[in-house]
C-alpha positions in Angstrom: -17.7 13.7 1.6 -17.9 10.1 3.0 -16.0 9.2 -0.2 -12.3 10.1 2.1 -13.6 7.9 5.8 -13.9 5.0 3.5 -10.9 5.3 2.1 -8.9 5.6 4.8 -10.7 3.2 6.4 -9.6 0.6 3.1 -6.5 1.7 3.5 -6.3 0.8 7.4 -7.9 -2.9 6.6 -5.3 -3.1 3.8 -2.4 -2.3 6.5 -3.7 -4.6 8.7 -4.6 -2.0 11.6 -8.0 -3.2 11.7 -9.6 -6.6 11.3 -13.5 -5.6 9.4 -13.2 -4.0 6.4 -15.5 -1.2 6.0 -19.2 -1.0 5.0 -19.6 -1.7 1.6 -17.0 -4.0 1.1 -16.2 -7.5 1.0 -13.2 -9.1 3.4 -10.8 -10.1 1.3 -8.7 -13.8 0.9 -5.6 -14.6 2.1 -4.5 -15.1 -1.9 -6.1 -10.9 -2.8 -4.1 -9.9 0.3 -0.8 -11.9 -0.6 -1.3 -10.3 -3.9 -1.8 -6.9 -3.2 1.1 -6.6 -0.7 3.3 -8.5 -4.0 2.2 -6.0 -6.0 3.0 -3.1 -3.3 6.6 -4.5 -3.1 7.1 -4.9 -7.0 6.4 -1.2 -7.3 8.7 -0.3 -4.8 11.6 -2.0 -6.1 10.5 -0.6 -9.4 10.9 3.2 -7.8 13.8 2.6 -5.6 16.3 4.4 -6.2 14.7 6.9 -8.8 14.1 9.6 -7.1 18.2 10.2 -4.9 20.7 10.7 -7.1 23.7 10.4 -5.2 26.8 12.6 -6.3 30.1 11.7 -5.2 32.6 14.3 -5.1 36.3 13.3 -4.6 38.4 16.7 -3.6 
């Protein structure tokens, strides 16, 4: 049950709400940082735009 804390404690270092990343983990480099937040915006301009499908009806 610890497995969920952690997580959402990764998640919050990842977000930059806190500064320590949690027990059992390493602090990670500018460069891992940059790249995760590159790949984070990659998928979302991947999946933008998927999901609404806009239908314009002209009466």
């Amino acid at each position: 049950m610890k497995t969920l804390p952690w997580l959402k404690a990764m998640l919050e270092y990842l977000g930059g709400v806190t500064d320590a990343p949690p027990d059992g983990s390493r602090p990670l480099s500018p460069l891992e940082l940059g790249l995760f937040w590159g790949l984070l915006m990659c998928a979302i301009l991947a999946f933008s735009g998927q999901a609404s499908k806009f239908i314009y009806i002209d009466f």
